[in-house]
Backbone bond lengths (Angstrom), bond angles and torsions (degrees), N, CA, C in turn:
res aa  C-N    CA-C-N  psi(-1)  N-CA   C-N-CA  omega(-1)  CA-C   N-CA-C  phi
1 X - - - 1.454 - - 1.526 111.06 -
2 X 1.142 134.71 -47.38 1.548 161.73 156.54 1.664 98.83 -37.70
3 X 1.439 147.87 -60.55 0.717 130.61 146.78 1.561 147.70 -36.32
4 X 1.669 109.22 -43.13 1.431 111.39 167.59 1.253 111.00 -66.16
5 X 0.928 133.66 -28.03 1.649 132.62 171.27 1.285 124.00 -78.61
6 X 1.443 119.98 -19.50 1.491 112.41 152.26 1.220 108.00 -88.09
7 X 1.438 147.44 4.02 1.255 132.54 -176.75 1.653 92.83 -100.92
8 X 1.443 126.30 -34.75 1.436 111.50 -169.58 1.445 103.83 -95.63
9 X 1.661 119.31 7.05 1.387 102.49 163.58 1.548 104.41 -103.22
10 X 1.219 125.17 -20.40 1.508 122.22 151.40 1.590 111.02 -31.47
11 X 1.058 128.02 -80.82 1.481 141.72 153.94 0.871 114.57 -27.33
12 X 1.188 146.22 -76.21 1.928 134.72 169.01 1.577 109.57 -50.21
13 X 1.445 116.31 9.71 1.766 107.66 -171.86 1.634 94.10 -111.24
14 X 1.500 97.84 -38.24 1.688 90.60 178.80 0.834 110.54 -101.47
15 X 1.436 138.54 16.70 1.554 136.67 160.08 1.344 90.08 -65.00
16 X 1.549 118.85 -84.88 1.609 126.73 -171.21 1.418 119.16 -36.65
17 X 1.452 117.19 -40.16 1.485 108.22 151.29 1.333 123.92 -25.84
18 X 1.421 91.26 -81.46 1.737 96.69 178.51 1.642 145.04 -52.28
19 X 1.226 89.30 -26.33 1.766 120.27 148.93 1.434 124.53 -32.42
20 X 1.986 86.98 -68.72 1.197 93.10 179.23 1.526 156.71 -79.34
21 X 2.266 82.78 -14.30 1.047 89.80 -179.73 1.688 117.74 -82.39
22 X 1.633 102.43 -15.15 1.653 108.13 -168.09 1.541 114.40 -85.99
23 X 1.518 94.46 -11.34 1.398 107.48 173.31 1.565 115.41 -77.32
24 X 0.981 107.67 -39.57 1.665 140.96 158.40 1.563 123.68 -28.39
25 X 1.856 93.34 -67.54 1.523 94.03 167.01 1.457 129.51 -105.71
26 X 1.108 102.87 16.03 1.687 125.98 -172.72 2.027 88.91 -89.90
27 X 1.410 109.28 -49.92 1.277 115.80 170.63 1.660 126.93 -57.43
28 X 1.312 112.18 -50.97 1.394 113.77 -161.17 2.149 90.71 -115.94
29 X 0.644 104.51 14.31 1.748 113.73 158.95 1.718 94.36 39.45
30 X 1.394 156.40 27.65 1.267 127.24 -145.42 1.570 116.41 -59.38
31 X 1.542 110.81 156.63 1.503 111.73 -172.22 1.489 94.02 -111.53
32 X 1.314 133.50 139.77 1.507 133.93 135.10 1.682 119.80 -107.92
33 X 1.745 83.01 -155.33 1.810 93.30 164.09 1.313 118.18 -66.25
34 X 1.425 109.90 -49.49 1.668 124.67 -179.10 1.254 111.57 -65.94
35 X 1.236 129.00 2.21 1.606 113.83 -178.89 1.401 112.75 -128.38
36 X 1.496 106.86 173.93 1.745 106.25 177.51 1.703 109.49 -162.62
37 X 1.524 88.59 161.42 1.504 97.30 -171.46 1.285 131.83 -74.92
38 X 1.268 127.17 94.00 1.750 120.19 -167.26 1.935 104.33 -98.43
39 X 1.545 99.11 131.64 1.152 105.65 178.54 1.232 109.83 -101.15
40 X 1.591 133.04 140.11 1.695 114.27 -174.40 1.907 91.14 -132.05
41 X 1.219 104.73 157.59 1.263 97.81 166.32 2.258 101.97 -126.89
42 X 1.435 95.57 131.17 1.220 113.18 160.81 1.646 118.50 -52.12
43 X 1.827 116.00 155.59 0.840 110.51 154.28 1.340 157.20 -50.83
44 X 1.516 107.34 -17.28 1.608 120.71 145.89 1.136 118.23 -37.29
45 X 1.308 124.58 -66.33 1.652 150.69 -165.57 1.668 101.31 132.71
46 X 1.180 131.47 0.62 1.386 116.25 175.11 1.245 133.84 -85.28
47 X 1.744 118.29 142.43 0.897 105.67 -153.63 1.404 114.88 -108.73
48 X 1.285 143.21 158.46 1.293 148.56 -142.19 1.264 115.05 -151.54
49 X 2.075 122.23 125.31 1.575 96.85 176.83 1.827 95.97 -116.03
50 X 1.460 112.98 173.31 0.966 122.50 164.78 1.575 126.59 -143.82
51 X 1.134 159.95 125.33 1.301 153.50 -137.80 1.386 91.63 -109.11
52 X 1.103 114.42 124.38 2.071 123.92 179.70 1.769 100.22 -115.75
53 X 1.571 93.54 155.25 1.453 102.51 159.49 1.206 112.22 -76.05
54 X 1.867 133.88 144.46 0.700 118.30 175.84 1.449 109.42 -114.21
55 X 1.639 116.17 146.12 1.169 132.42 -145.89 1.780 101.60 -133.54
56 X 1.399 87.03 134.16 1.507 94.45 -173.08 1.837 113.09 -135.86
57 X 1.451 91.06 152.16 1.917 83.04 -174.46 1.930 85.04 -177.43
58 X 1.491 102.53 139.30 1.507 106.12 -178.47 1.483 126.57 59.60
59 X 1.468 120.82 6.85 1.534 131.37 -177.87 1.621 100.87 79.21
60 X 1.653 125.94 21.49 1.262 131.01 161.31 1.323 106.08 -95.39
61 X 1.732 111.52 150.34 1.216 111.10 168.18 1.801 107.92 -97.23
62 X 1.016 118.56 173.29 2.338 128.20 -171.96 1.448 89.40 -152.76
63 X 1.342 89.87 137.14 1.227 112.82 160.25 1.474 114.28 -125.91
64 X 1.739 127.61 107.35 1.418 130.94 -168.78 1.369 106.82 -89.09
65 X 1.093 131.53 143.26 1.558 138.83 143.64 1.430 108.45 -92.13
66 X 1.254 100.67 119.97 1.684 133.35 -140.53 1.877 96.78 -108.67
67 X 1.353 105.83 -59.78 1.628 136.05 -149.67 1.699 103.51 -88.79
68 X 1.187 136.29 138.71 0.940 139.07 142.35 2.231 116.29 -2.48
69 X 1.623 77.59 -99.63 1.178 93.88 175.79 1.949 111.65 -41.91
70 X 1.151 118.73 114.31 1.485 108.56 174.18 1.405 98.14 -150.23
71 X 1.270 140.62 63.40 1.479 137.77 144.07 1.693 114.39 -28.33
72 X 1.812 102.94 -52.77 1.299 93.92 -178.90 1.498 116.57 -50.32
73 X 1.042 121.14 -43.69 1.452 114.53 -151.79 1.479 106.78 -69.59
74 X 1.620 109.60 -38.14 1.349 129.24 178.74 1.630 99.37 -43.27
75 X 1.424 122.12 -62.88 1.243 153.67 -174.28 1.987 97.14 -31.02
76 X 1.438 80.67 -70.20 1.828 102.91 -173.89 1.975 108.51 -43.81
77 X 1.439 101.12 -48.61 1.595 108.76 -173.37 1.332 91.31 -65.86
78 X 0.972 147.89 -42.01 1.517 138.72 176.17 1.442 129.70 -73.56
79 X 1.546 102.94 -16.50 1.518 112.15 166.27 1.537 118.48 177.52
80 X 1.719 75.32 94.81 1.705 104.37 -152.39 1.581 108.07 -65.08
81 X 1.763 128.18 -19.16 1.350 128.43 158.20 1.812 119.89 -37.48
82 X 1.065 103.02 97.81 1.215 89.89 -167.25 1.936 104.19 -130.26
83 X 1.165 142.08 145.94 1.414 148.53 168.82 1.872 118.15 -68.25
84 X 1.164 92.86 144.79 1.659 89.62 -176.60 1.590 96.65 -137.01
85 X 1.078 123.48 135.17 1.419 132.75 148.11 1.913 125.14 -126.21
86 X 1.126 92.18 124.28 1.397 133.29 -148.39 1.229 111.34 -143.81
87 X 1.630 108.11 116.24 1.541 115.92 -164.58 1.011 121.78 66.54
88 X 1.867 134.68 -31.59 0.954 124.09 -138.95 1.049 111.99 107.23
89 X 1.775 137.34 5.16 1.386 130.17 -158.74 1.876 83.65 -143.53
90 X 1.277 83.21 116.94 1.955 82.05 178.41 2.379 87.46 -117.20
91 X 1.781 71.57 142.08 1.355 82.49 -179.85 1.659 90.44 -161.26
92 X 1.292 97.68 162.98 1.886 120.08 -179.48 1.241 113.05 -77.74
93 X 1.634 120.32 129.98 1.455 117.20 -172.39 2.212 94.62 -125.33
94 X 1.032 103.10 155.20 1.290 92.42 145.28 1.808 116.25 -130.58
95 X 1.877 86.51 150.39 1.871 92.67 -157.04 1.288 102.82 -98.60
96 X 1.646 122.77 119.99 1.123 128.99 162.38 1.572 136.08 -105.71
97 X 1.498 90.91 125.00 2.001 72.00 176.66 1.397 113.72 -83.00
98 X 1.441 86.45 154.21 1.411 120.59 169.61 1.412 128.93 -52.19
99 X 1.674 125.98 143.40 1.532 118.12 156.58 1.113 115.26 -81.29
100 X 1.438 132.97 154.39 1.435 158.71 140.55 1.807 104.62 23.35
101 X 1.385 98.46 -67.68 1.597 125.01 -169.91 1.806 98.71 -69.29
102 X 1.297 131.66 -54.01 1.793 144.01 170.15 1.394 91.33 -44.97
103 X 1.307 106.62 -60.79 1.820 102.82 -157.65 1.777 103.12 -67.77
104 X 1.209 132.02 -32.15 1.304 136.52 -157.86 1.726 93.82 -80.26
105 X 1.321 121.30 -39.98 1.393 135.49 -162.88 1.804 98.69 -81.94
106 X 1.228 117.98 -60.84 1.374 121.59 152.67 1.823 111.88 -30.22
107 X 1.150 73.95 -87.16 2.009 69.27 -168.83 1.563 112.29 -42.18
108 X 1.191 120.98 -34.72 1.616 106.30 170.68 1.303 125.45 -77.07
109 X 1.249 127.31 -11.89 1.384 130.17 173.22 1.609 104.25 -102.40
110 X 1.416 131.69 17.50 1.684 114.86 165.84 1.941 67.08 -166.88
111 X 1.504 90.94 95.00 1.449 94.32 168.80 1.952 103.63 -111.51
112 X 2.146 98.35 150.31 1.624 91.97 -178.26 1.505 104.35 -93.19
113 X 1.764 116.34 153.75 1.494 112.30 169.87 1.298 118.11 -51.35
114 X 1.217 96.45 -165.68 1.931 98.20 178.66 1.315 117.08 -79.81
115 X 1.557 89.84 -56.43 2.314 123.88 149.55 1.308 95.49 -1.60
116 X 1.702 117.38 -66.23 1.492 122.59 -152.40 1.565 98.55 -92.93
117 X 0.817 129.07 -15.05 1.858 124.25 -159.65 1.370 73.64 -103.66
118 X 1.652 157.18 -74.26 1.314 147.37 -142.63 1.690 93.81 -65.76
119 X 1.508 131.42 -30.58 1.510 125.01 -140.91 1.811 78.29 -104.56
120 X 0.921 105.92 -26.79 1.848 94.07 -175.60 1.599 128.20 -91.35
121 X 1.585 87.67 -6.66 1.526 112.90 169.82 1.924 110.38 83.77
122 X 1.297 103.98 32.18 1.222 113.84 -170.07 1.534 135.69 43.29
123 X 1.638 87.99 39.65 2.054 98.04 172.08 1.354 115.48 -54.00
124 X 1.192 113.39 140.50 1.318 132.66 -170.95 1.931 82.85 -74.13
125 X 1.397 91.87 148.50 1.800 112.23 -178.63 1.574 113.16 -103.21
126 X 1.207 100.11 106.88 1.647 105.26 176.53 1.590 96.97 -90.13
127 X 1.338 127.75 162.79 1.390 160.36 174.43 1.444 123.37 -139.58
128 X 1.345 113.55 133.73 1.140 147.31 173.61 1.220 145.07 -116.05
129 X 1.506 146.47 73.31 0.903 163.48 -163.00 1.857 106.13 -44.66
130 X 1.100 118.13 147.91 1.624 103.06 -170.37 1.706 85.88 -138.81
131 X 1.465 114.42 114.22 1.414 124.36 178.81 1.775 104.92 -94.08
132 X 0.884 131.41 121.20 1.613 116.14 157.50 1.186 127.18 -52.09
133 X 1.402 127.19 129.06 1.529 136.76 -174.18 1.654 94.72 -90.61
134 X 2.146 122.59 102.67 1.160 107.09 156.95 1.108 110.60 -112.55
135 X 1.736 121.22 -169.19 1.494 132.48 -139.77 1.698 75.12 -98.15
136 X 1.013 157.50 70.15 1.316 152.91 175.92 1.730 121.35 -66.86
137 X 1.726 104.48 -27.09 1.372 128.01 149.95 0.805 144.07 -54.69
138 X 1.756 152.64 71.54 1.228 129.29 -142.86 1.689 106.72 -79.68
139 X 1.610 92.05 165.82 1.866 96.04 -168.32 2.115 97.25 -82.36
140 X 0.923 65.31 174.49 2.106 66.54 -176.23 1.252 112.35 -76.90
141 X 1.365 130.37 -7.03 1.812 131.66 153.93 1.400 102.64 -67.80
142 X 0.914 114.62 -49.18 1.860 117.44 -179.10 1.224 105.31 -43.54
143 X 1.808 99.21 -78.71 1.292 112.35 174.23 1.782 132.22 -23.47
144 X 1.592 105.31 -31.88 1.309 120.28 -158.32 1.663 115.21 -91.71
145 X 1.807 95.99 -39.65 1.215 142.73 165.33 1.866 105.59 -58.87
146 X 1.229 125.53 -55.31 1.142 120.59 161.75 1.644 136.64 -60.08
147 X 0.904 104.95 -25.19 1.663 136.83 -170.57 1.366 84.50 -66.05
148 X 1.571 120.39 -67.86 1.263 129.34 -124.53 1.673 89.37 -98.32
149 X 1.449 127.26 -5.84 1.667 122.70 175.32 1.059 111.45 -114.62
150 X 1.652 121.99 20.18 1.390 138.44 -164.55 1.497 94.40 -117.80
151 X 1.264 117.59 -36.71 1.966 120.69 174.06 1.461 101.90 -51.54
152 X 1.108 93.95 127.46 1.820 99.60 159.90 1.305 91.95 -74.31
153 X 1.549 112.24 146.22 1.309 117.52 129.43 1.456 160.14 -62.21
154 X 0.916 124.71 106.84 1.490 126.78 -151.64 1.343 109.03 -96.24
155 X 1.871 117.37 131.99 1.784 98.54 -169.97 1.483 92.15 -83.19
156 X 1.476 104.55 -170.93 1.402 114.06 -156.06 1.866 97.25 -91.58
157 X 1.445 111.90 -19.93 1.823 103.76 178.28 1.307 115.38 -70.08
158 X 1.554 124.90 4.84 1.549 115.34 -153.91 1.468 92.69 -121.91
159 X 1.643 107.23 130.03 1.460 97.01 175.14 1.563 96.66 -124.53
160 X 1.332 96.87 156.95 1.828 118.34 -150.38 1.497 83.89 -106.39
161 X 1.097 133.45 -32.64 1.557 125.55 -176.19 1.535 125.44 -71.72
162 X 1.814 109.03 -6.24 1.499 108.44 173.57 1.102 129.83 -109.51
C-alpha cells in the first residue's frame, strides 16, 4: 500500500512538472537566435503567434510541435498559409507535413536532450516543412508589359494579310 502511494505521488510530481514547465513556456514564449515568429490564423479567421525553434536540415527550414499543448499546429493542418518572421524578415511560407522518411532525417539532424524530452513529458514530435510562398504569377502590368516585348516587330512594307 506504502508503495502505491509513492508511485502515484511520483506521478502527480511529474505530472506538475510538466504542467509547469509548458505552462511556463507557452507563457513567457522565449525569443533567441534559433527561433522565429510564426503567425497562424485559425478557422475563425483569427490570428495567432507562437515563437518556434527553428530547425534546419537540407537548406530547408521545420517547424516541430514539440509540447503537448499544440493547437497551433492543429491550426496550421487546416490552414497551412502561414507568416514567418525571421531575423527580422517576415515573409509567407506554406507549412507542410512531412513523410515518415523527412521526419526521421529531421529529427536526427536537430535532435531534443533527454533534459527536454523528460521536461515536455515526452510529446510525440510533429514536423513541418516551411516552403516559401513567391509571386511566381505575374501581376497583369507584367503580364501586359510582357505581351507587348514578345510582338515581333513587323516593318511597315510587309503585309500579313496576303
Amino acid at each position: 500500500m506504502k508503495a502505491g502511494k509513492i508511485v502515484i505521488g511520483l506521478a502527480v510530481g511529474y505530472i506538475a512538472i510538466v504542467v509547469i514547465f509548458e505552462s511556463m513556456l507557452g507563457f513567457f514564449q522565449p525569443e533567441n537566435a534559433s527561433t522565429f515568429i510564426i503567425t497562424i490564423t485559425n478557422n475563425e479567421g483569427k490570428k495567432s503567434t507562437r515563437v518556434l525553434t527553428r530547425n534546419l536540415s537540407n537548406d530547408q527550414i521545420y517547424a516541430s510541435a514539440n509540447h503537448w499543448p499544440r493547437a497551433w499546429y492543429h491550426d496550421v493542418l487546416e490552414n497551412p498559409t502561414v507568416q514567418i518572421d525571421m531575423d527580422g524578415i517576415v515573409a509567407n511560407y506554406l507549412a507542410i507535413p512531412v513523410d515518415e522518411e523527412e521526419h526521421k532525417r529531421v529529427d536526427q539532424e536537430n535532435p531534443h536532450s533527454a533534459m527536454f524530452k523528460f521536461l515536455i513529458g515526452f510529446a510525440p514530435r510533429e514536423i513541418l516543412r516551411l516552403v516559401p510562398i513567391t509571386d511566381s504569377v505575374p501581376m497583369l502590368d507584367q503580364v501586359s508589359t510582357l505581351e507587348s516585348t514578345l510582338e515581333p516587330e513587323i516593318p511597315p512594307n510587309i503585309d500579313l494579310n496576303q
